[in-house]
N, C-alpha and C positions, 0 to 999 in steps of 0.2 A: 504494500500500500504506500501510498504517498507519503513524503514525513518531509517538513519543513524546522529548520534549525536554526531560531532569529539571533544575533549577537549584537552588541556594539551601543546599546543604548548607554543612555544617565544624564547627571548632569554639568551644565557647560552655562559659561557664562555668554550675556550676551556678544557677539561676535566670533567668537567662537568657533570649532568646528570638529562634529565626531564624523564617525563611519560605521553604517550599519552594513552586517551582515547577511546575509541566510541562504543556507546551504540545504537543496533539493535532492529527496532521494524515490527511487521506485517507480518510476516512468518517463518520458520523454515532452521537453516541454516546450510550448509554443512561443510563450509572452510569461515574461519574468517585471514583476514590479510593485512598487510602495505604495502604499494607504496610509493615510492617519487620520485619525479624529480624535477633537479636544473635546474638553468634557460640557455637556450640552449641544456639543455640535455633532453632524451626521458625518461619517465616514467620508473620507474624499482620497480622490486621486493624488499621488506624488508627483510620481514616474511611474513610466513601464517601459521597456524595452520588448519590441515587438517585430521578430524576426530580425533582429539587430541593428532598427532604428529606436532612438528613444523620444521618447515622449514627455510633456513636462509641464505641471501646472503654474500658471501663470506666474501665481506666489511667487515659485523656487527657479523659476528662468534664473541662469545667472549664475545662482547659489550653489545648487545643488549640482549635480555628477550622478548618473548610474549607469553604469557598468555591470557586464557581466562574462563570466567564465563558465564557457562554454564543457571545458574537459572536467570540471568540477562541479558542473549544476550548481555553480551558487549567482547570487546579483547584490549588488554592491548600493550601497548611497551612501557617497561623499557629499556630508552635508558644511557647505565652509557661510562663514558671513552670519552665523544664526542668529535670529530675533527672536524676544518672548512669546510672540505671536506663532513660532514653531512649536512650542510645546505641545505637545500632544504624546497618544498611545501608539507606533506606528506599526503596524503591519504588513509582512510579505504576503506578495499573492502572486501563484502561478496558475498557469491554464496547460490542463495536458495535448499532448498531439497524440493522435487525431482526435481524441473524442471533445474536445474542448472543454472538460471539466476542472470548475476552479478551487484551487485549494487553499486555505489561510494559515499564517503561522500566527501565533501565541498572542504576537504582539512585543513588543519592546521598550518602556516608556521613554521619551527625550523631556527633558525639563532645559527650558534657559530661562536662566536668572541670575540676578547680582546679589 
């Protein structure tokens, strides 16, 4: 079965800059990429990296980086520049190939604050 392996969360002051992990295992996958949502707010897009173009919410144009390793099933976010306004719960999301089924990891929390 599918199993997702998130790393790299905490916390960073404003400006700042961490690197999230998450490492995919048990099927072959299509589109590899980030979610988060803060508290009150609904889930939203980061990035995704989608047949190895990336994708990138308006927010984090700029900011953010994702990458991904192909030989290792994982996908990356280099988060640099961070504002409080980042804070949130972030989560990995992949889609399998072919069947297009998506899977969620754990979640990771990022806090920025002074």
């Amino acid at each position: 079965q599918v199993q997702l392996v998130e790393s790299g969360g905490g916390l960073v002051q404003p400006g700042g800059s961490l690197r999230l992990s998450c490492a995919a295992s048990g099927s072959i996958f299509s589109d590899m990429g980030w979610y988060r949502q803060a508290p009150g707010k609904e889930r939203e897009l980061v990035a995704v990296n989608k047949g190895g173009s990336p994708n990138y919410a308006d927010s984090v144009k700029g900011r953010f980086t994702i990458s991904r390793d192909h030989a290792k099933n994982t996908v990356y976010l280099q988060m640099n520049s961070l504002k409080p306004e980042d804070t949130a719960v972030y989560y990995c999301n992949v889609r399998t190939f072919p069947y297009g089924n998506d899977y969620w990891g754990q979640g990771t929390q990022v806090t920025v604050s002074s």
